[in-house]
C-alpha atoms as one frame of an Amber mdcrd trajectory, in Angstrom:
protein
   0.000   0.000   0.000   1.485   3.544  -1.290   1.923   6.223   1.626   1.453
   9.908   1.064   3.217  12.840   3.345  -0.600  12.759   4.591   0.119   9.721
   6.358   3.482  10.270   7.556   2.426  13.666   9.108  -0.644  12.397  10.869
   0.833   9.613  12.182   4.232  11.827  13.504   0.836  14.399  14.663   0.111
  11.258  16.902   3.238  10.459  18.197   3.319  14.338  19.450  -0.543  14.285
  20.746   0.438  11.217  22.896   3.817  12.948  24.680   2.288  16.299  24.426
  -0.309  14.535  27.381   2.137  13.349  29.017   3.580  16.441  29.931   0.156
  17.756  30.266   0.036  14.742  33.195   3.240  15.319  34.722   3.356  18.965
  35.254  -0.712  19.470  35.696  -2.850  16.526  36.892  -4.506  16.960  34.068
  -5.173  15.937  30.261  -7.347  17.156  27.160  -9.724  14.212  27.548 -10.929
  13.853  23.888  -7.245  14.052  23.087  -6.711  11.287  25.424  -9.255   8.925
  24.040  -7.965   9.134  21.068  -4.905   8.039  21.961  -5.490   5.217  24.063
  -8.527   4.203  21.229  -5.201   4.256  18.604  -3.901   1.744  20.506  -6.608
  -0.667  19.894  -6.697   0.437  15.766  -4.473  -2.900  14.829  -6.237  -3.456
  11.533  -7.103   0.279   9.920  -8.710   0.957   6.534  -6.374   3.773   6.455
  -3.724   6.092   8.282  -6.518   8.596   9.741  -8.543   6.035  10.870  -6.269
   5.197  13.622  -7.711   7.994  15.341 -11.177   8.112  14.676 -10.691  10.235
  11.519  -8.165  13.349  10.939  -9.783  15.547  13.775  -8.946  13.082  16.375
  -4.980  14.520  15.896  -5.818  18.205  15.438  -3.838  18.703  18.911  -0.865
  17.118  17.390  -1.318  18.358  13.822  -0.791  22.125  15.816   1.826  21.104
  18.236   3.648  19.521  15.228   3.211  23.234  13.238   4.843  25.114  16.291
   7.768  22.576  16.775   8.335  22.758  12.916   7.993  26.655  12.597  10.464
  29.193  12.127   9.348  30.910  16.025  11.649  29.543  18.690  10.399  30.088
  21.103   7.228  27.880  20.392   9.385  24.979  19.968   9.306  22.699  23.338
  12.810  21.031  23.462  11.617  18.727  26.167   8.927  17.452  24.091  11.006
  16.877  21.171  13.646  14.639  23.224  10.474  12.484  24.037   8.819  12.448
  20.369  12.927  11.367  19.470  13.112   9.084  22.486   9.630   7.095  21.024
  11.282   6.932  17.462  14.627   5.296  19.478  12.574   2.999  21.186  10.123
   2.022  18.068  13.511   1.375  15.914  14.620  -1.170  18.588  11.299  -2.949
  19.106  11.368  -3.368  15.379  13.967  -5.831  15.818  12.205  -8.002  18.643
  10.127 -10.072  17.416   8.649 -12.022  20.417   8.418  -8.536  22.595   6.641
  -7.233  19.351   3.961 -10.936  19.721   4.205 -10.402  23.378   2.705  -6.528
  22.862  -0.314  -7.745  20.368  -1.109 -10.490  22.963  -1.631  -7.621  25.612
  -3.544  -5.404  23.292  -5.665  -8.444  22.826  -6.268  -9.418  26.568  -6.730
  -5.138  26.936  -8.945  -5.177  24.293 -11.278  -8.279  25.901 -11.067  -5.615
  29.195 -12.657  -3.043  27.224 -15.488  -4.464  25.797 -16.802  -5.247  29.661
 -15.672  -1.891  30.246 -14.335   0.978  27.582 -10.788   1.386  26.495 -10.378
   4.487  28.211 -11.649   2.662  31.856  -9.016   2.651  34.708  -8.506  -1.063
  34.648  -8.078  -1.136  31.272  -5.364   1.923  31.392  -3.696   0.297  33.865
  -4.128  -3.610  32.135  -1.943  -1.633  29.278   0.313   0.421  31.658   1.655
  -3.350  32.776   1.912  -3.993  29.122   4.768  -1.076  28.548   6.194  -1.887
  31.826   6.862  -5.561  31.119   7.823  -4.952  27.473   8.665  -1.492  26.075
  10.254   0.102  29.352  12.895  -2.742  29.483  14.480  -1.374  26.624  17.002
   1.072  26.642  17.775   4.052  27.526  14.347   4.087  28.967  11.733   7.251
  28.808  12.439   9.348  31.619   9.436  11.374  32.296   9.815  15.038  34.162
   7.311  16.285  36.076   5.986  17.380  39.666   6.674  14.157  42.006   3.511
  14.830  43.627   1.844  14.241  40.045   4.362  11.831  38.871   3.826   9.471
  41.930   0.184   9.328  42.288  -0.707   5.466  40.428  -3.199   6.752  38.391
  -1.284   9.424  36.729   1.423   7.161  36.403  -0.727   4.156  34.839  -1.783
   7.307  32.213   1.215   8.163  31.351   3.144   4.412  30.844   0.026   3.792
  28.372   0.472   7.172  26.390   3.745   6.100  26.113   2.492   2.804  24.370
  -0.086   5.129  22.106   3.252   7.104  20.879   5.254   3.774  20.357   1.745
   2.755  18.317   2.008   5.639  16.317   5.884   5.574  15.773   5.255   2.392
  14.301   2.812   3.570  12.363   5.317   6.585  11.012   7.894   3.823  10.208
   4.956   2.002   7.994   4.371   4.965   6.004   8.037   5.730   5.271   8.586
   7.903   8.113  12.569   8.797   8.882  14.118  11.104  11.106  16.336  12.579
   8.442  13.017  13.965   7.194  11.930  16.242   9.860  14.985  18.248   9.441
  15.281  17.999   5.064  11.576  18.464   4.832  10.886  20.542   7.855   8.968
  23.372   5.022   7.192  20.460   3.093   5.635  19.224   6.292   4.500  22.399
   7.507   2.891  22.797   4.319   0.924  19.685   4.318   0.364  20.142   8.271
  -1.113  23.530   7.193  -3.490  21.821   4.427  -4.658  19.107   6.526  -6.161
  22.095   9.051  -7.502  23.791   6.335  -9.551  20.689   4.940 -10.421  19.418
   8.125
């Protein structure tokens, strides 16, 4: 199947929407919950029709397709560092998994058992969050270096906010994998850094 910059920027527009809530987590207690959903419902999206369905359609990543137009754009200081060395942590991490096959089974098996979860349930339910928290920490997290995620301890340490956070972390691996399937490479974001804008700034304009 033939992959268009379309796909490549709405999956990298994931991978940002996850960590983007992350630090939303860590430094506020707090998420955009329909930005959330989406995230944690991509993780679920094993079998799509297409790249935008992963997220319930292109709107589901408008948080990311912005983020991604500020980290890309010429303005400094709209650029988050910190969430760039997570978004380049996830593609790090994604590369390795590639090449582990049984971690890579062991993952789909714990979507599966996750997914079962939901249906009694929904995939956004705390036992389900924290079913696929356990996934990350018993597959994804023993990989290294591992994700270090800053952040107010008092935040960081409370189980719930942690549980969110370990299965964002999944959502951005599942849309770094995603990125790699439609031909995504680091070396683009900084040769085609103008391109994508472009196409970032199309996608809001049709959607």
């Amino acid at each position: 199947m033939e992959h268009t910059l379309t796909d490549t920027t709405l999956a990298l527009a994931g991978i940002i929407q996850a960590t983007k809530l992350v630090q939303e987590i860590a430094y506020h207690d707090q998420a955009d919950q329909a930005s959330f959903d989406t995230c944690i419902r991509s993780i679920f999206e094993t079998n799509p029709s297409n790249t935008a369905a992963v997220y319930g359609g292109v709107y589901g990543v408008r948080k990311g397709l912005i983020l991604l137009q500020e980290q890309l754009g010429d303005q400094q200081q709209k650029r988050d560092m910190e969430l760039t060395k997570y978004v380049i942590s996830v593609m790090h991490l994604q590369s390795k998994l590639a090449k582990k096959p049984d971690m890579l089974k062991t993952i789909a098996q714990g979507i599966e058992k996750a997914r079962e979860q939901a249906r009694h349930f929904s995939m956004t339910h705390e036992n389900v969050i924290a079913n696929l928290a356990d996934l990350y920490i018993n597959t994804i997290s023993t990989l290294s270096p591992r994700i270090i995620v800053n952040g107010e301890h008092g935040y960081l340490s409370d189980p719930g906010n942690a549980d969110k956070i370990r299965a964002l972390l999944l959502a951005a691996i599942r849309s770094a994998v995603l990125w790699r399937q439609c031909g995504g490479q680091r070396l683009q974001l900084l040769l085609s850094r103008k391109k994508m804008i472009r196409e970032v700034e199309k996608i809001l304009q049709t959607h």
